[in-house]
C-alpha positions in Angstrom: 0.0 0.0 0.0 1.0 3.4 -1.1 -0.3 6.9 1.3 -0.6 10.0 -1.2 0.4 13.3 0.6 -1.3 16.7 0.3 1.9 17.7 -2.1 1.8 14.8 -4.1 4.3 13.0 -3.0 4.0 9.4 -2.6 5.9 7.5 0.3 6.5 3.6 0.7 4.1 1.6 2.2 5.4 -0.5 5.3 6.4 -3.2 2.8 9.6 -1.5 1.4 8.3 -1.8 -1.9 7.8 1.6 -2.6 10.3 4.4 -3.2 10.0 7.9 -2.7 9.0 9.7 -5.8 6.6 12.2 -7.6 3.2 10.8 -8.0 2.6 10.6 -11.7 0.0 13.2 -12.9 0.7 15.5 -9.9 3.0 18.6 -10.0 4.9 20.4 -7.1 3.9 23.4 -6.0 6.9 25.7 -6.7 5.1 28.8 -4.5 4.9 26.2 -1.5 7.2 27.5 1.2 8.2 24.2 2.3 9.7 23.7 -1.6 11.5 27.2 -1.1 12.8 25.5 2.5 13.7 22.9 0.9 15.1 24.3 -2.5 17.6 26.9 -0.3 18.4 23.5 1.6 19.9 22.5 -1.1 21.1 25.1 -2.5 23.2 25.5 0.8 24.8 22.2 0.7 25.9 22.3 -2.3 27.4 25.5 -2.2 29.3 24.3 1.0 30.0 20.9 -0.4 31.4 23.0 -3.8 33.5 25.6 -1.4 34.7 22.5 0.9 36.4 21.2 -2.0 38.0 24.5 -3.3 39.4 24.7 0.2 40.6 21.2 0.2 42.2 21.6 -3.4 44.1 25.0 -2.3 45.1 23.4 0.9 46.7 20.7 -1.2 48.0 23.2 -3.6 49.5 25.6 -0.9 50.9 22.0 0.8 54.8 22.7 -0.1 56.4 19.8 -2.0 59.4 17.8 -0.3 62.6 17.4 -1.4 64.6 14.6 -2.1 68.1 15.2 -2.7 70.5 12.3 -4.8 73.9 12.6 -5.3 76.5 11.2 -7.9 79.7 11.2 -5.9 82.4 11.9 -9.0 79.8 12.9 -11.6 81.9 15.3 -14.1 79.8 18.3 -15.6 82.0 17.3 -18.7 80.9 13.5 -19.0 77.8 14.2 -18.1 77.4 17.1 -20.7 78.1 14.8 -23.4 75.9 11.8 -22.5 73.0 14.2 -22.1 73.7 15.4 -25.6 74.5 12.2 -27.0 70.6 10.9 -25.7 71.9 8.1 -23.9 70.9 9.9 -20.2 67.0 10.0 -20.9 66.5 10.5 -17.8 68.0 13.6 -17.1 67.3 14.5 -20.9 63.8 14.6 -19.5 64.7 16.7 -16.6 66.4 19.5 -18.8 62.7 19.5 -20.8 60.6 19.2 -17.8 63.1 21.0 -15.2 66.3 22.7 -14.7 69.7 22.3 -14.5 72.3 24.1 -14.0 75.2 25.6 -16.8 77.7 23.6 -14.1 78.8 23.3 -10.7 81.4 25.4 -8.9 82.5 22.9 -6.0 84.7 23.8 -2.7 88.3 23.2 -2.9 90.2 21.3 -2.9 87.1 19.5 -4.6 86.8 16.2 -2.8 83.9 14.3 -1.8 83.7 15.0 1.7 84.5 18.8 1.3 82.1 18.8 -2.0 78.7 17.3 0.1 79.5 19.2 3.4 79.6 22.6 1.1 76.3 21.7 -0.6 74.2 20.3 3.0 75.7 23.3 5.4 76.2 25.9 2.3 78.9 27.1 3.6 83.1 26.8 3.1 85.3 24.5 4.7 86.3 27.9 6.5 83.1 27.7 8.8 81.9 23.9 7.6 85.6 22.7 9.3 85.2 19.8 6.4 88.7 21.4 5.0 89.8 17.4 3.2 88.2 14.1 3.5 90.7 14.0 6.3 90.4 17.1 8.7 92.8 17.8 12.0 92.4 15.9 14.8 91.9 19.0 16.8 93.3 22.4 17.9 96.7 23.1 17.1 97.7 23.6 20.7 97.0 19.8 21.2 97.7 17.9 17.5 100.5 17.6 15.4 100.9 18.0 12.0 100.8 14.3 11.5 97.4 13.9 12.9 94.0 13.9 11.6 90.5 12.4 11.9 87.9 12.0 8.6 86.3 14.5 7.4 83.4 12.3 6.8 82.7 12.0 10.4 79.6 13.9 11.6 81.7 15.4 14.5 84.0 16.9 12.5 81.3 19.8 11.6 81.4 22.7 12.5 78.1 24.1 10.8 74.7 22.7 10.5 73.5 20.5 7.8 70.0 20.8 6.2 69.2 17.7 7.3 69.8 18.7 11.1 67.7 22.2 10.3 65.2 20.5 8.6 64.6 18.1 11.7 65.2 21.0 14.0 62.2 22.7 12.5 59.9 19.6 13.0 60.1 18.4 9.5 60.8 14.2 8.8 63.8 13.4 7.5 64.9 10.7 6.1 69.1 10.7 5.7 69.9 7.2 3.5 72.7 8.0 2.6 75.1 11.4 3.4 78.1 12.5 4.3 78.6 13.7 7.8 76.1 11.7 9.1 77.6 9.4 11.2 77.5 8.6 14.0 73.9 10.4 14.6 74.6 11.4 18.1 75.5 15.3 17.5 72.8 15.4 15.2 70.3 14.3 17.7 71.4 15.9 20.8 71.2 19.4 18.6 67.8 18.4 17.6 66.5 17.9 21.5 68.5 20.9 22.3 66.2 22.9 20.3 63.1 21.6 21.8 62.2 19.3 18.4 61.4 16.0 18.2 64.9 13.2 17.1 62.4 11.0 15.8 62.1 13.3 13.1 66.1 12.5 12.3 65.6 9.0 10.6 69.4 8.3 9.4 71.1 5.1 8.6 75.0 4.9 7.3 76.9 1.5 5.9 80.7 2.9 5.1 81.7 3.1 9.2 80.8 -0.6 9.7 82.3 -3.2 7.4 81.7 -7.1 8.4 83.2 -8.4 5.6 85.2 -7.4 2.7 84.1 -9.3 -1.0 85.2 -12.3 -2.2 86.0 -14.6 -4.7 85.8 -18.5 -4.1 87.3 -20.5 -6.9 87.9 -24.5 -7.7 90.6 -24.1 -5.3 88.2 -23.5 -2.4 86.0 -26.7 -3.8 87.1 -30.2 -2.4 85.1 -33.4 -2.3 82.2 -33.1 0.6 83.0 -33.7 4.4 79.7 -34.8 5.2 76.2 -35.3 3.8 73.5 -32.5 2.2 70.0 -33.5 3.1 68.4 -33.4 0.0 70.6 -34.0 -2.5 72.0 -36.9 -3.7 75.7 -37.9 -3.1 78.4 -38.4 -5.9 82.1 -38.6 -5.5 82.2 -36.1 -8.1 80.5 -33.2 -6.7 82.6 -30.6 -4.5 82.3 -28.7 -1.6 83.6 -25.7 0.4 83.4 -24.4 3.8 84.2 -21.2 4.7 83.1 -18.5 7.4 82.0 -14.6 6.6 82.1 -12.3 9.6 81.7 -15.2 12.6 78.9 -17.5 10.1 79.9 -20.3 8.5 78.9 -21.1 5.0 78.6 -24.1 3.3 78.8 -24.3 -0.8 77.9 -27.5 -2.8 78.9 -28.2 -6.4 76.5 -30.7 -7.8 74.4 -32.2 -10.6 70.8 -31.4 -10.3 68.5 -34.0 -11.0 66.5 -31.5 -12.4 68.7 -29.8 -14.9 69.6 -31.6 -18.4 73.1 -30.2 -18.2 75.7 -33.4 -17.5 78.0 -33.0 -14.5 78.1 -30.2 -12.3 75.4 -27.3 -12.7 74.4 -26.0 -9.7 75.6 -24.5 -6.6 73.6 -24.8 -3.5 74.8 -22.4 -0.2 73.8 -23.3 3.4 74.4 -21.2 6.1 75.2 -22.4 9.6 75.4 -26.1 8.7 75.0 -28.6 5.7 71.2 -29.6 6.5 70.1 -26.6 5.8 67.5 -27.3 9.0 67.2 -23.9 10.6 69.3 -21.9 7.7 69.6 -19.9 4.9 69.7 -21.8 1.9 70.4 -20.7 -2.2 71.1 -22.6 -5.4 72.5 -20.4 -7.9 72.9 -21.5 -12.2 76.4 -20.1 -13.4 76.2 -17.3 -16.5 78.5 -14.7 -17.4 77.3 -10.9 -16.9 73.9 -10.3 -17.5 72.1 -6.9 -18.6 70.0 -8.2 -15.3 70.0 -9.4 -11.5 68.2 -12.5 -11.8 71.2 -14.7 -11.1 72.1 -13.4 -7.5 71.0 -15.4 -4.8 69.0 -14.0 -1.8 70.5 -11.9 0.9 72.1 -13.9 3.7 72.8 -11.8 7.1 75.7 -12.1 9.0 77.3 -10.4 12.3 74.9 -9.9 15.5 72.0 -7.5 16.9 72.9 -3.9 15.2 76.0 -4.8 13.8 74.8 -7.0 11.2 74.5 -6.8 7.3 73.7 -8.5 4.7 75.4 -10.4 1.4 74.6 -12.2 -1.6 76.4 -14.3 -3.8 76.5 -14.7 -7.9 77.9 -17.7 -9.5 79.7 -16.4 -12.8 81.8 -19.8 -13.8 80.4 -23.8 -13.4 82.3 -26.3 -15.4 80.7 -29.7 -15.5 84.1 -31.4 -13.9 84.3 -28.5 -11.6 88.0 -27.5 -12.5 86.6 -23.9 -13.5 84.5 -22.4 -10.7 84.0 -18.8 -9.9 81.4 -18.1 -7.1 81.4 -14.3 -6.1 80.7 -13.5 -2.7 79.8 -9.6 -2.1 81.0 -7.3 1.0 78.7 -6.9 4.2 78.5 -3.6 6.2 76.1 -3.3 8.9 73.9 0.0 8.8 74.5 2.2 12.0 72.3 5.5 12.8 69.1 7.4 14.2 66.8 4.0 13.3 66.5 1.1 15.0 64.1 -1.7 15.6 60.8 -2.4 13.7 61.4 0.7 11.0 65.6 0.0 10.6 64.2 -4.0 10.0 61.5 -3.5 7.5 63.7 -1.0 5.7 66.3 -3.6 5.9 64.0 -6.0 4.3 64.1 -3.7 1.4 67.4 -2.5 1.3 69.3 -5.9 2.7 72.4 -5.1 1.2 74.9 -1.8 1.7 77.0 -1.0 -1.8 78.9 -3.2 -3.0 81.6 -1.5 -4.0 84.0 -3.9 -5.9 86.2 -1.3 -8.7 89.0 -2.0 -6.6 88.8 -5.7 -6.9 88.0 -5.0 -10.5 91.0 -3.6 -11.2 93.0 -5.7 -9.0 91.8 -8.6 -11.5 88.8 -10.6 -9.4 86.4 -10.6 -12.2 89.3 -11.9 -14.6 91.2 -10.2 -17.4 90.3 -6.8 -17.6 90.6 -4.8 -20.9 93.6 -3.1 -20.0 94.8 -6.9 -19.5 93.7 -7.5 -22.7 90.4 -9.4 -22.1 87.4 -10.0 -23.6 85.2 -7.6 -21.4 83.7 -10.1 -19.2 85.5 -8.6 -15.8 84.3 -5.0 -17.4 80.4 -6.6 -17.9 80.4 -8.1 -14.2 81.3 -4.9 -12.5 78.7 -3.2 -14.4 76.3 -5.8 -13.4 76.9 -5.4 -9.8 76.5 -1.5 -10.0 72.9 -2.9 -11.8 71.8 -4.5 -8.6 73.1 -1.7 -6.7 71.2 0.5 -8.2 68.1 -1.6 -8.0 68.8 -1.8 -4.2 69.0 2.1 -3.7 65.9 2.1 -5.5 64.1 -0.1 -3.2 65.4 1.5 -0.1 64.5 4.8 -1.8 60.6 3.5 -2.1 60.3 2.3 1.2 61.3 5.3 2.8 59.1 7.7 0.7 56.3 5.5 0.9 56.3 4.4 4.9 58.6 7.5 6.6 56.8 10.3 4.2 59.7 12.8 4.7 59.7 16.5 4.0 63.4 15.8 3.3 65.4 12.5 1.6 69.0 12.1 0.8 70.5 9.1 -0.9 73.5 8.3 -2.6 75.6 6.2 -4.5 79.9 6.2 -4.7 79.9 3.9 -7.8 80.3 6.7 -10.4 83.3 7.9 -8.3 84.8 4.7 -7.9 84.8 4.1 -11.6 85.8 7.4 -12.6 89.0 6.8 -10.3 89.5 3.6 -12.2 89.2 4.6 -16.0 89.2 8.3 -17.0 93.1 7.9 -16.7 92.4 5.9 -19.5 89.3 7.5 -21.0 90.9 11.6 -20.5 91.5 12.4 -24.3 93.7 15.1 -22.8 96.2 13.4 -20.9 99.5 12.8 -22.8 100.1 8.9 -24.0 95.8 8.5 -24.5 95.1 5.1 -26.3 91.7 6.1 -28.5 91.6 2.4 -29.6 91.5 1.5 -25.5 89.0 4.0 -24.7 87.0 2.9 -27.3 86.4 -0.2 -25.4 86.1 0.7 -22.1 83.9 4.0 -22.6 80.6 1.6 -23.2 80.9 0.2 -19.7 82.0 3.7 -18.2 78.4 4.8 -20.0 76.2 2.0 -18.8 77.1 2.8 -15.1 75.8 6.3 -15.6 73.1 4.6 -17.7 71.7 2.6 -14.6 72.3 5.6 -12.4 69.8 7.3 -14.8 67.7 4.4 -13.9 67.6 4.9 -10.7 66.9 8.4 -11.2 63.8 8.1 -13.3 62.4 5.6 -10.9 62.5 7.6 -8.0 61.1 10.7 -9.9 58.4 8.4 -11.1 57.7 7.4 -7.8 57.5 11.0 -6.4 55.6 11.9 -9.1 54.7 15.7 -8.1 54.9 15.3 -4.5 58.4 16.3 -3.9 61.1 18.0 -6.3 64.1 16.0 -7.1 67.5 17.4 -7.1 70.4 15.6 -8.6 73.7 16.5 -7.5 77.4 15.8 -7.6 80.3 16.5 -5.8 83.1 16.9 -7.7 84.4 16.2 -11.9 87.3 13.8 -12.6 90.0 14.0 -14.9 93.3 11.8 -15.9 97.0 12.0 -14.3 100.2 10.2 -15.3 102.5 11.9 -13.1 103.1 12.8 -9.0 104.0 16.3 -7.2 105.6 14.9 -4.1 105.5 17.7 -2.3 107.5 17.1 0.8 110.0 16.1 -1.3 110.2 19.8 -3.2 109.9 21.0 0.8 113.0 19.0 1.3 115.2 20.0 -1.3 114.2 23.5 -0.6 115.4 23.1 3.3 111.8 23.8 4.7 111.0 20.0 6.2 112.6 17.1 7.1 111.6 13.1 7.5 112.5 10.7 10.0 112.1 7.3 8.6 108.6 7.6 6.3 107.2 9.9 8.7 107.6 14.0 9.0 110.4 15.0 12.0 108.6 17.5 13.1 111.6 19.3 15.2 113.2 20.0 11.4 110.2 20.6 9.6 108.9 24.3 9.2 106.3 23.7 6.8 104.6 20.6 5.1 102.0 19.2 3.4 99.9 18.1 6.8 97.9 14.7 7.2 94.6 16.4 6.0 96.0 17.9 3.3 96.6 17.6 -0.2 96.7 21.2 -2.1 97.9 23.0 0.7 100.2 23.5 3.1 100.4 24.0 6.7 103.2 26.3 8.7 104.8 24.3 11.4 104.1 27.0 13.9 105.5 27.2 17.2 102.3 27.6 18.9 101.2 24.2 17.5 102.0 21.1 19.2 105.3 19.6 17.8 105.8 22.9 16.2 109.2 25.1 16.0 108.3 28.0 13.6 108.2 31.5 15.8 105.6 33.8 14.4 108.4 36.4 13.2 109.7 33.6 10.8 106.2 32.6 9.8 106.0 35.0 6.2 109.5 34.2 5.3 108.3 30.3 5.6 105.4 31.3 3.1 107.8 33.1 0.5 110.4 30.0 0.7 107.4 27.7 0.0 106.3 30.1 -2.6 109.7 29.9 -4.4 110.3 26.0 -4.1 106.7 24.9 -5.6 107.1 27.5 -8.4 110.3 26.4 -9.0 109.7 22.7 -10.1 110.1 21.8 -13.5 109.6 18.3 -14.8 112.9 16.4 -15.7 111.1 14.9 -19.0 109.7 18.3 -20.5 111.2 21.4 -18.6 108.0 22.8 -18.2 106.4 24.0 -14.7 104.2 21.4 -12.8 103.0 24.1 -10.3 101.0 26.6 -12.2 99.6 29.0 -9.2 100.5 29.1 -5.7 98.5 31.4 -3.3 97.9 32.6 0.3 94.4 31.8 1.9 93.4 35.5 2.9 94.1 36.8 -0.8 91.0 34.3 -2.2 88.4 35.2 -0.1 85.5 33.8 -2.9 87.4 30.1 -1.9 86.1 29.7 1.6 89.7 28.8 3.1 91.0 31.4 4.9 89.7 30.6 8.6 89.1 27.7 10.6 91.5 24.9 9.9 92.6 25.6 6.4 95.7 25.5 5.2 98.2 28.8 5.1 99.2 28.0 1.3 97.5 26.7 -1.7 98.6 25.6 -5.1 97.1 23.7 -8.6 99.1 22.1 -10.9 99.1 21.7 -14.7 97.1 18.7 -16.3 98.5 15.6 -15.6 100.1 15.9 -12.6 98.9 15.1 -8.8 100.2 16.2 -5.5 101.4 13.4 -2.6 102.5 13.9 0.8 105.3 11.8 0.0 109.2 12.9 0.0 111.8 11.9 -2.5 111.9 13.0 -6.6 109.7 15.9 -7.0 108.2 14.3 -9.7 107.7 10.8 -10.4 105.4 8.9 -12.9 102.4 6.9 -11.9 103.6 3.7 -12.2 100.2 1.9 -13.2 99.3 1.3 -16.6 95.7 2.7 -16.1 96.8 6.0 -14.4 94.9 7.6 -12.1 91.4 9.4 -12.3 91.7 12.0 -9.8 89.7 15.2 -8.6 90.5 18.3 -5.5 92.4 20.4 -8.2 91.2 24.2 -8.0 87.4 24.4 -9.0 87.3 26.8 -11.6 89.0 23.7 -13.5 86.7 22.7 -16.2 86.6 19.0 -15.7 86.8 19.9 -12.0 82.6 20.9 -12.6 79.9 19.4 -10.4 76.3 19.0 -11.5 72.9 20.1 -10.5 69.4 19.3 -12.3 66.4 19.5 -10.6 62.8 18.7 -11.6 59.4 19.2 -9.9 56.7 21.2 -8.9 57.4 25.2 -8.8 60.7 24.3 -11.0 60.9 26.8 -14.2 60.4 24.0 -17.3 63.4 23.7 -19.6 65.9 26.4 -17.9 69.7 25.8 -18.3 70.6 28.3 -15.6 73.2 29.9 -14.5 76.2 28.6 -13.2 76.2 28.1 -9.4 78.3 27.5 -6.3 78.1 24.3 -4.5 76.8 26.5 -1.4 74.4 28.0 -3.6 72.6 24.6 -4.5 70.5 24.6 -0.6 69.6 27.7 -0.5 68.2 27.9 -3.6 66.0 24.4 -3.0 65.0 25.2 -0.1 63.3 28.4 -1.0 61.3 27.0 -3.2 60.2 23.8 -1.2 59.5 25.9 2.2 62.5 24.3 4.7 64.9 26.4 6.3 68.1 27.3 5.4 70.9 25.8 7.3 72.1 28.9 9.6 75.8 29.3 8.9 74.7 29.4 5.2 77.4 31.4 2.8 75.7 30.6 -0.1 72.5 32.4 -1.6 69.0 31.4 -3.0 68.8 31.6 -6.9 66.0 32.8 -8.2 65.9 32.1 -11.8 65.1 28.4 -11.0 61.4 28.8 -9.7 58.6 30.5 -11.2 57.9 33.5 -10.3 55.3 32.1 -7.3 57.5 29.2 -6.2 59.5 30.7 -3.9 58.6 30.4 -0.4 
């Protein structure tokens, strides 16, 4: 049954039939005041429901974007200037469409990497950051020697504030992956309660103090028949085992035919930890392949070490030969991660990101992976170092994601060495400038050099996809790279010229009146008397200078005749450097291409003895392939703008006005405008 109203409405009947509607044939009385109640009822919500959402949609408007900041430690402007123009960078080919970048970097001198990131986080010079070297003094003068120092990579040897610390400060999240200075957390997080904020918005984890265990590789010499029985797999007098321990853990390896593969003989390697049952452990069973343009060959991460001060490692089986006389099973480094996390977050993070890099150039070169080009091999060793920067990139990347998506920071640093490590490998091969340059060499070995930054590029585009335009991305180096052949040995030229002395390999510091001190590399230190070992009275102080002066400008090099040190200058008379304070040096030099200076007496000059030569970097910074990086894409960012050039301490300041977090207060450097439209900045 259906009741009709007086305005023709009809309502449901108590069997829920019915549905409210207009009875057919009947109108609504539009002059009725209970429609007009009704009508401005309406009206009302939806004009509150229509200005709720314009408020919701400028709140999330006005909501200022994070930052995430990624570095490529050894980037060169001039490597990275010719990718990008070659296409082969498309990730940062769609950051120069889409974003910014930069014309190039100025960095800090000497440009090194932990004088290069402290300049960019505090903005400031090593004058008032203290980061004057990757090695610093290891205190005042009155109580260190000349021979003394700590690293410059240690959080406690700051002296200014990095963003990461102001950004907490303010009662922003951070989330610190990956930085220099760092470590250990503690200063950071007792100048964070000290200004009344919470240190649970300092979330910072670092792998480089802590290493477990340095990489490996086992061969058919590790292999010998088996010592005992594996649970699950069949015995054979023809299979082969080793045992072996990584960092207090014992590890089991089996060589065996699977049942299960049609390959005769040996074609799998299964790993146990902790015992040969595999009851209670961490098991694997890896195929051999050479290098892959993939990571599907690694096995899973195995942890090793105890409570905080573990880590994780994985292995990759490169070589299997059915009678097991050719085996090559790679085992990578463990280093535990240390910082302002712990418990539930640093483990599920760690679930992500199991494994710290794995930096292996050194064993590259060293001849690990095999033959290397220089050697005269096929590329193999070249492929499988690449491949392991692939999984470390694909690491960072998942480390990267799990911070964004379950910390939600305002601020996110990360980082990766890899591009440094190889340009100090092979742009003393690949620098067309350097005298002796084999084009026919570096033809071969500029494709892997190019993948590295390739997968780097990766990385990149995945974590800007991920961001999407939540946060603006900022990629950054430190320092460029170029080639050397030949050493400065600049206590030696301090020798001959009277002004220092050694005492077996070591500096006698009762004859030395000046040297090139433990921190230092392109500049030197007086001996004064008011240090701590010293003997130089400040009346004899300027004469020291202007015999140091004379004896570096006076070195020639015995091959050509021509001048190795091109410029030598006090501190106070190039103020734009940032080193004329704090505990920077009292006399600075750069050299001509090719050369490199050494704390090291003897020959002034001596030739590097390697046939790859050295890529090196901390020359003066106005040096072209001495350039840093910056691009930066995002919200607020002015589309398609190659700026200006900039100053490492310039790069902060200039983010953070457009992203709304403070700038670190002992800032030098200055906020440039040009890269934010005109309503970005904050």
């Amino acid at each position: 049954m259906q009741a009709e109203s007086a305005k023709g409405w009809r309502f449901a009947s108590s069997d829920g039939r019915g549905s409210r509607a207009r009875t057919r044939g009947h109108k609504c009385d539009r002059t009725s005041p209970v429609w007009r109640k009704q009508r401005r009822i309406v009206l009302g919500l939806a004009i509150l429901m229509v200005s709720l959402l314009l408020a919701v949609a400028a709140s999330l408007q006005a909501q200022p974007p994070a930052l995430v900041m990624i570095s490529w430690d050894g980037a060169p402007d001039w490597v990275i200037d010719r990718l990008v123009e070659e296409g082969r960078l498309p990730t940062l080919g769609r950051i120069r469409k889409e974003g910014a970048c930069a014309e190039y970097v100025v960095p800090s001198f000497p440009s090194k990497t932990a004088v290069g990131h402290s300049a960019v986080f505090t903005a400031a010079w090593p004058e008032v950051s203290g980061i004057v070297g990757n090695s610093v003094p290891a205190g005042p003068a009155s109580q260190t020697t000349l021979t003394e120092s700590l690293r410059g990579f240690d959080s406690r040897a700051l002296t200014a504030e990095p963003v990461f610390v102001t950004a907490a400060k303010a009662g922003f999240q951070v989330a610190v992956l990956s930085a220099t200075q760092s470590y250990p957390a503690e200063p950071h997080l007792a100048a964070i309660r000290a200004s009344g904020a919470d240190p649970g918005k300092f979330w910072s984890l670092s792998g480089f103090e802590t290493t477990l265990a340095g990489r490996a590789m086992l061969t058919e010499k590790d292999f010998r028949t088996p010592a005992g029985e594996w649970p699950g797999i069949p015995d054979s007098p023809s299979f082969k085992e080793a045992e072996f321990e990584v960092a207090g853990t014992k590890f089991f390896a089996l060589a065996y035919d699977d049942p299960s593969d049609p390959t005769k003989g040996l074609d799998t390697v299964a790993i146990r930890q902790g015992s040969r049952s595999g009851s209670g452990t961490s098991e694997a069973k890896l195929r051999p392949s050479s290098a892959r343009d993939d990571s599907g060959f690694w096995s899973r991460p195995f942890r090793v070490g105890t409570g905080e001060r573990s880590g994780g490692l994985a292995f990759r089986l490169f070589t299997l030969s059915p009678d097991g006389s050719q085996i090559e099973l790679y085992r990578s480094s463990a280093n535990a991660l240390l910082g302002a996390a712990s418990g539930a977050s640093k483990a599920s993070y760690e679930g992500s990101y199991p494994c710290f890099h794995d930096d292996a150039f050194g064993n590259y070169k060293s001849g690990l992976f095999g033959p290397t080009l220089v050697e005269g091999g096929s590329g193999e060793a070249e492929r499988r170092i690449v491949e392991i920067v692939r999984r470390d990139c694909e690491l960072l990347f998942a480390g990267t994601r799990w911070a964004w998506e379950n910390l939600r920071p305002r601020l996110l640093t990360h980082y990766t060495p890899m591009s440094d490590s190889a340009g100090h490998t092979w742009i003393g091969l690949l620098d067309p400038d350097l005298p002796g340059h084999d084009p026919d060499l570096a033809a071969k070995i500029w494709p892997h050099y190019i993948k590295l930054f390739q997968l780097q590029d990766e990385w990149l585009g995945k974590v800007i996809d991920l961001v999407g335009n939540d946060a603006v991305v900022a990629l950054f180096s430190d320092h460029g790279m170029e080639g050397i052949s030949k050493y400065l040995n600049v206590q030696g030229v301090l020798e001959q010229a009277g002004l220092a002395a050694q005492s077996g390999r070591n500096i006698d510091l009762t004859k030395t009146q000046i040297a090139c001190a433990a921190w230092e590399d392109f500049s030197l230190t007086v001996n004064r008397a008011d240090r701590k070992g010293g003997i130089v009275a400040p009346g004899e102080v300027e004469s020291v200078l202007a015999q140091a002066t004379a004896a570096l400008l006076s070195v020639r090099d015995p091959e050509t005749n021509l001048p190795v040190v091109t410029s030598v200058w006090r501190a106070r008379d190039v103020p734009g450097l940032g080193v004329s304070g704090g505990a920077c040096g009292d006399l600075y030099f750069d050299l001509a291409p090719g050369y490199y200076p050494r704390r090291s007496f003897g020959a002034p000059v001596t030739k590097v003895t390697s046939e790859w030569r050295e890529g090196v970097h901390g020359f003066y910074p106005e040096r072209r392939k001495m350039h840093s990086i910056l691009y930066v894409r995002g919200p607020g960012i002015r589309p398609g703008l190659v700026g200006p050039s900039l100053r490492q301490i310039d790069i902060v300041p200039t983010l953070c006005s457009g992203v709304g977090l403070p700038i670190p207060p002992q800032a030098q450097g200055h906020a440039v405008g040009q890269f934010w439209t005109s309503k970005s900045q904050r």
